[in-house]
C-alpha positions as a printed Julia matrix, in Angstrom:
388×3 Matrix{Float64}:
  29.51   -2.98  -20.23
  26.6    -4.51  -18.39
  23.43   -1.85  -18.67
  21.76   -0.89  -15.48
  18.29   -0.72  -14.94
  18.99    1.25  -11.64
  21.67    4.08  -11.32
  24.41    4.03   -8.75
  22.09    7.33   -7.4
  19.54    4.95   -7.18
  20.96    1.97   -5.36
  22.86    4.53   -2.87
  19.0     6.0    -2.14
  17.53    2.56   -1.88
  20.54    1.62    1.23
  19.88    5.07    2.56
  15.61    4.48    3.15
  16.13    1.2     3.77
  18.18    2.17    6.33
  15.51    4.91    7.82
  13.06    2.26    7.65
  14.45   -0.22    9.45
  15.13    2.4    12.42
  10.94    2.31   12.52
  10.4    -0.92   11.16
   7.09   -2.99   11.91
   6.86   -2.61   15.58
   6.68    1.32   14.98
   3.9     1.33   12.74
   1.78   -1.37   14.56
   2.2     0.32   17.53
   1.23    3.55   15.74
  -1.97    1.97   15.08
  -2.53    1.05   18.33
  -2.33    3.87   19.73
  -4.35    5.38   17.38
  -1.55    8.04   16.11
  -0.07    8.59   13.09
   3.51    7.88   11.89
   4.31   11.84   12.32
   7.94   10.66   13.84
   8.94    8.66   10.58
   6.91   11.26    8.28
   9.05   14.64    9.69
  12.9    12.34    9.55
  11.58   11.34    5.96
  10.7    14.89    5.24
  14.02   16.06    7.01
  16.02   13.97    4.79
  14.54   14.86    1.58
  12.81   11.89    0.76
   9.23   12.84    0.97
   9.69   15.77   -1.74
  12.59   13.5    -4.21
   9.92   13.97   -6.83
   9.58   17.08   -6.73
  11.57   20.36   -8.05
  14.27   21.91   -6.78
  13.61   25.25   -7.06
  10.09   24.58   -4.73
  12.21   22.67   -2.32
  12.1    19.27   -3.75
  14.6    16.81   -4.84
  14.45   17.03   -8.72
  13.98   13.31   -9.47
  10.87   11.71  -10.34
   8.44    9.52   -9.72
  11.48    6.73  -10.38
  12.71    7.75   -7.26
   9.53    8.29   -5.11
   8.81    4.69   -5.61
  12.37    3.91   -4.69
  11.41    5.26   -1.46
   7.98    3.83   -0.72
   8.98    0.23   -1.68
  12.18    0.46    0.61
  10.27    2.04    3.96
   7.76   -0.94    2.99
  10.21   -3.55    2.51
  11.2    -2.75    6.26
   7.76   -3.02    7.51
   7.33    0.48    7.98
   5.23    2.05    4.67
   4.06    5.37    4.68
   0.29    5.45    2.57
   0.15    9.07    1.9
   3.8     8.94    0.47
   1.11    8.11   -2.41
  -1.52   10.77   -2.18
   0.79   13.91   -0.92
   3.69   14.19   -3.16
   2.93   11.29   -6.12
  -0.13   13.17   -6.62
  -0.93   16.25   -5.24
   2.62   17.35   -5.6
   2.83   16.11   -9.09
  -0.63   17.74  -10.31
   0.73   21.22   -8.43
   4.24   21.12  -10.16
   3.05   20.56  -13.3
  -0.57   22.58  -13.87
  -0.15   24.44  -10.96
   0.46   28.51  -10.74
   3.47   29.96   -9.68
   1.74   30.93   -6.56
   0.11   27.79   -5.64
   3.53   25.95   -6.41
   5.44   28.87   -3.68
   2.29   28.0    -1.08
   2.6    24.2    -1.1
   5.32   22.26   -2.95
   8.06   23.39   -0.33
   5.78   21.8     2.45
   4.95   18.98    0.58
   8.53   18.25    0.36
   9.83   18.71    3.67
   6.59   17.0     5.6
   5.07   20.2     7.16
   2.11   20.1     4.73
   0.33   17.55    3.69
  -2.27   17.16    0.38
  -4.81   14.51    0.3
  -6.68   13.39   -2.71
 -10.39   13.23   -3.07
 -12.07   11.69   -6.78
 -13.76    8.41   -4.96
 -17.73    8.85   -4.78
 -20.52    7.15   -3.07
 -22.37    6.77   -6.96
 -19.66    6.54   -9.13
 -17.04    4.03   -8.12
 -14.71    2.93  -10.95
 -17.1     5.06  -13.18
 -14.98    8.84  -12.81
 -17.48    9.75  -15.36
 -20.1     9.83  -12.99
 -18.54   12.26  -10.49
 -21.31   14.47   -9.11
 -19.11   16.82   -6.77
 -19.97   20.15   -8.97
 -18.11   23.3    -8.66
 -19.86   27.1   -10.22
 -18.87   30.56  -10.15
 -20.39   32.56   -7.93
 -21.09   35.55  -10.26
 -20.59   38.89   -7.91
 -17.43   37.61   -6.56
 -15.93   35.23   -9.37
 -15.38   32.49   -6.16
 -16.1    29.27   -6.49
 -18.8    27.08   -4.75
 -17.84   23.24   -4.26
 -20.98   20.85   -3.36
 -21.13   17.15   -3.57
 -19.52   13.83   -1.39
 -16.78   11.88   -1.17
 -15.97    8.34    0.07
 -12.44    6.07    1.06
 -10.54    9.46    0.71
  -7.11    8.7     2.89
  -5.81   10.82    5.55
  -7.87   13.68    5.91
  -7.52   14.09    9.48
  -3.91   14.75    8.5
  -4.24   16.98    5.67
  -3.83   20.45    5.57
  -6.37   20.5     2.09
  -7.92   17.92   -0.06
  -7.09   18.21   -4.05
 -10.77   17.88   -4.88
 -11.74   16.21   -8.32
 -15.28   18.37   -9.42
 -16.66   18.8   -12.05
 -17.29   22.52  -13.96
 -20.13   23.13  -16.83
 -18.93   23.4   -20.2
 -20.36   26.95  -21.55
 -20.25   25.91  -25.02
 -21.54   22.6   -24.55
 -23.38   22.15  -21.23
 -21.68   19.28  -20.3
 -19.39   18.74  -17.01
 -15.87   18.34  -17.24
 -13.33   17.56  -14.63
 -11.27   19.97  -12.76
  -8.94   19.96   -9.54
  -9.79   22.14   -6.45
  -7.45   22.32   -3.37
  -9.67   22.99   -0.98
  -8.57   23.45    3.13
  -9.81   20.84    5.57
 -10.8    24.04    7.53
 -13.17   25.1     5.19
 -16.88   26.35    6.26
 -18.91   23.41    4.54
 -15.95   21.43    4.79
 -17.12   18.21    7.03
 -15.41   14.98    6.96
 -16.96   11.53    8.84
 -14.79    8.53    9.83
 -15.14    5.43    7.91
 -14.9     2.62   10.26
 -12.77    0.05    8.87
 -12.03   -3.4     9.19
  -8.67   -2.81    7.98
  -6.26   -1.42   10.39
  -3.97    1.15    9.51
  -2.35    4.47   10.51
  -3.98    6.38    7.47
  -7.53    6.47    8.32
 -10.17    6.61    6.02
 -12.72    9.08    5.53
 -15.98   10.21    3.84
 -16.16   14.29    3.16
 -19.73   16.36    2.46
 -19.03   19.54    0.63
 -21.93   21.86    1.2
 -21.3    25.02   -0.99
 -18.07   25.18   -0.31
 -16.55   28.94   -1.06
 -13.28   28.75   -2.64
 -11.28   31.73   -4.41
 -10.94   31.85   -7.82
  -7.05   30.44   -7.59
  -8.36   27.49   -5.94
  -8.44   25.64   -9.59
  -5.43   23.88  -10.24
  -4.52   24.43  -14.08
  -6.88   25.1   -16.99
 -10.36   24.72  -17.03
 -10.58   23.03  -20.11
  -8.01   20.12  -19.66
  -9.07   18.79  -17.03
  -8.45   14.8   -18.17
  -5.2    15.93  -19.34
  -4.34   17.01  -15.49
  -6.23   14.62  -13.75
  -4.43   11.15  -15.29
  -1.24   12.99  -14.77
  -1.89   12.4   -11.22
  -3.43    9.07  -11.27
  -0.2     7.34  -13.31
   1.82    7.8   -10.49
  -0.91    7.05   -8.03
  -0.8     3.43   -9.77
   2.74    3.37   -9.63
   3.05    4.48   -6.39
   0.54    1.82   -5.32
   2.94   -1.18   -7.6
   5.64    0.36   -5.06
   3.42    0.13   -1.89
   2.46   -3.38   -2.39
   5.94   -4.51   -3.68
   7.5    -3.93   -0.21
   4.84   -5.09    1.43
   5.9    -8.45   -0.4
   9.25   -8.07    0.13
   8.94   -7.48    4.17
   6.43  -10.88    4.09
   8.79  -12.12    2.44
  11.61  -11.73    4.05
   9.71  -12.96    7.09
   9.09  -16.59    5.75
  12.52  -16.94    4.0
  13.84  -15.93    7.47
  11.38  -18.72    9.64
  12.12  -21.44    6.82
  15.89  -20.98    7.48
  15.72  -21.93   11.09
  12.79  -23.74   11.48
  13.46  -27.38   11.96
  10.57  -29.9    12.4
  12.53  -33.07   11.32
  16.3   -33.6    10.69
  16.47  -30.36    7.96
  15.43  -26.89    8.21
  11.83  -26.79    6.58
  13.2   -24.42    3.61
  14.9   -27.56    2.68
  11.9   -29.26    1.6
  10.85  -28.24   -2.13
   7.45  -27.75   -0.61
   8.31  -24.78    1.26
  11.37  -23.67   -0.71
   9.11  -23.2    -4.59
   6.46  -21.31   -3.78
   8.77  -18.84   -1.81
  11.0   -18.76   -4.91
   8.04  -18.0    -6.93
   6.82  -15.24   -4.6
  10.07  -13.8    -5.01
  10.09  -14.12   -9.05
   6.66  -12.86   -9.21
   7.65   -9.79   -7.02
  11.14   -8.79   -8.99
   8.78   -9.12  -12.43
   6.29   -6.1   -10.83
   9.29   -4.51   -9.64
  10.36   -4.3   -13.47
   7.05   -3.2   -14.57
   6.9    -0.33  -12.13
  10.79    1.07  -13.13
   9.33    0.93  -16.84
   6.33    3.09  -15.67
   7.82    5.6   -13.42
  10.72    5.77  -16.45
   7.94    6.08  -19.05
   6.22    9.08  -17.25
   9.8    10.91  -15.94
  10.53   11.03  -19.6
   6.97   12.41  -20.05
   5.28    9.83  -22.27
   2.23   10.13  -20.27
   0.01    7.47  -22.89
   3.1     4.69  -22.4
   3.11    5.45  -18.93
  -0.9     4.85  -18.39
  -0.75    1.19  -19.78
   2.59    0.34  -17.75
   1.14    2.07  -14.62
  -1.63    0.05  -14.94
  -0.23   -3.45  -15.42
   2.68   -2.52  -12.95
  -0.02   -1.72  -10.22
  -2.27   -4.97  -11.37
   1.08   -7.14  -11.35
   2.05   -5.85   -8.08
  -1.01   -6.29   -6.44
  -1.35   -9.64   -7.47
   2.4   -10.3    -6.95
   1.41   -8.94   -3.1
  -1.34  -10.93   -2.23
   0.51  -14.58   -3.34
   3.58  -13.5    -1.01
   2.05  -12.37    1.96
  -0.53  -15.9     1.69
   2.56  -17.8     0.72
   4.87  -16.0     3.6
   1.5   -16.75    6.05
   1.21  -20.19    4.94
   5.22  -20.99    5.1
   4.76  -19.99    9.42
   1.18  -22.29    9.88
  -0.22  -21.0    13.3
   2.61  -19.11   13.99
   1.79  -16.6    10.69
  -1.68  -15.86   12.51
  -0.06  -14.95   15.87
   0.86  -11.02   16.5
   4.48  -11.95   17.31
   4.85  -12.57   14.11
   2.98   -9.69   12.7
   1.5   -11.5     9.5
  -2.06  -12.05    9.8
  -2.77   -8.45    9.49
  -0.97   -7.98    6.31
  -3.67  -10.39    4.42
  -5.92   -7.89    4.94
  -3.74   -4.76    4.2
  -2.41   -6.76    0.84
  -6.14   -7.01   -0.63
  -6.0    -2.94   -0.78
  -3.24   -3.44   -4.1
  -5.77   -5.19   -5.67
  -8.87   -3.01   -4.84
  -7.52    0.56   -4.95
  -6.65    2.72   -6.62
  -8.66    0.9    -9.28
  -9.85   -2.59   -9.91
  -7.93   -5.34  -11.32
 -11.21   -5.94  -13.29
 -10.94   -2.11  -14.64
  -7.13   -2.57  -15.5
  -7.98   -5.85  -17.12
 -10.74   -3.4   -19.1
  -8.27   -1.22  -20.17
  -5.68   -3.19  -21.26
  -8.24   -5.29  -23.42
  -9.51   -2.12  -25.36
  -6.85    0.16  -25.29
  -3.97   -2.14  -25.59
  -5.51   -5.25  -27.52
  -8.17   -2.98  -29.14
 -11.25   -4.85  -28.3
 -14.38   -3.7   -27.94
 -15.38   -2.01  -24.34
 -18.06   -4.24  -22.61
 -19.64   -1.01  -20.87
């Protein structure tokens, strides 16, 4: 009996998004972008169908699965040209953090919204200061001591679709009573919010999901705003980022796949001389590669998302991270190769290329570094010492 690395449920949800995305397709989202919109048409018939929420729990609305099939969905609506960013941020995070730390209460207020589209979560740990440094997070939350509210101050930078978002899960930071020292902890906190401010970033990179920077001035927040316990705050904060990394290994493996496609399709019928060009060995090898180098990610991320479903959350950090560093790398060498394989016509907007060298840097940039990942891996996997 041959094993399968993918269920039957799984290959009958990867045909089923991949046939949603290509109803959207490329076209829809560039012309999203210029219009300056956002994908709200494709993020409600997601939503409708269940596929925004497959992560999450049934009994809030969700789908039951994991992050196994969250990914499933990502890399298929990318493979079709048609990705949806905060697929990442809304239910791989937020809605992962909330299901598992969360009260019953905040779980009732937001994971059935989260899973059907009408609410949406974004994610804010990225600071002006601290970059790949989450130890130097200044955003600081105290107690307000007559009222037992909390007050959020502190900034924010690159935090994705706020102008979206119904609330921002806020990574502060809390004093430790016993030893004076600030931890971590998760706030949601409501774009609405008085001190609440957020300020467009304006990017070179064009995209439906803008990107913002937010100033929290003494933000008031009730006591219930804290997600989980105080006092495991790492604990609750990585078990958002592993899927964040393999959400990201899933946003840049379709956006290999769709360049991908796109060359394999032009070397087919492009004919210069006698032969189509993907005759020539030239051409044909570095597509094949492309294509190896993608399916190896690919493998990666199922390991990770498996690894973390089955709730080995320390397995599932160092597969999430080389998943998201493979996959990011994996993205870049298609989309240059799939570029490369059209000459000028890969740099014309009829073919809708160009802009995807751009957008394929971000898997190698964010959520983290390849240089950080290449950190970790050398002292937590290889156990050398840390250079920093």
């Amino acid at each position: 009996m041959t094993p399968q690395i993918e269920t039957d449920e799984h290959k009958a949800l990867r045909a089923a998004v991949a046939t949603l995305g290509a109803k959207y397709g490329r076209d829809y989202i560039t012309r999203t972008i210029a219009e300056g919109r956002h994908p709200t048409e494709l993020w409600q018939e997601a939503g409708k169908l269940g596929y925004l929420g497959v992560n999450l729990p049934e009994e809030h609305g969700g789908g039951g699965g994991g992050i196994t099939e969250l990914s499933i969905v990502l890399e298929e609506l990318g493979a079709a040209g048609s990705p949806l960013l905060m697929l990442v941020v809304s239910p791989a995070i937020c809605g992962t953090v909330i299901a598992r730390f969360g009260t019953e209460d905040q779980k009732r207020a937001w994971l059935p919204g989260l899973s059907d589209g009408s609410l949406l979560m974004a994610f804010g740990i990225t600071e002006p200061d601290a970059g790949s440094n989450s130890h130097r997070i200044t955003t600081t939350a105290r107690r307000d001591p007559d009222t037992g509210d909390w007050l959020l101050t502190g900034r924010k930078v690159f935090i994705s679709g706020v102008d979206m978002a119904d609330a921002v899960l806020i990574v502060g930071r809390t004093e430790d009573a016993r030893t004076g020292r600030l931890k971590p902890c998760l706030f949601i906190v409501p774009t609405d919010a008085e001190g609440f401010r957020k300020h467009p970033i304006d990017m070179e990179l064009q995209a439906a999901e803008k990107q913002f920077e937010l100033t929290l001035d003494d933000v008031r927040l009730p006591a219930d705003a804290l997600v989980g316990d105080e006092d495991a705050g790492l604990l609750q904060l990585f078990a958002g980022l592993n899927p964040e990394r393999i959400m990201t290994a899933a946003f840049a493996i379709g956006m290999g796949r769709y360049a991908l496609s796109k060359a394999i399709e032009y070397a087919r019928d492009r004919a210069v001389w006698k032969t189509p060009i993907g005759a020539h060995q030239a051409i044909a090898h570095p597509l094949a590669q492309a294509h190896i180098d993608l399916e190896l990610a690919r493998l990666m991320m199922q390991k990770a998302a498996q690894l973390y479903d089955a709730g080995d959350d320390a397995g599932a950090g160092e597969a999430a991270n080389m998943a998201k560093y493979a996959a990011g790398e994996a993205c870049v060498r298609a989309v240059d190769q799939a570029v490369h394989t059209l000459g000028g016509n890969g740099l014309t907007r009829e073919f809708g290329l160009a802009s995807l060298i751009t957008a394929a840097r971000v898997a190698r940039i964010a959520p983290v570094s390849r240089e950080m990942i290449l950190n970790y891996v050398s002292h937590q996997t290889l156990g050398l010492p840390k250079s920093y």
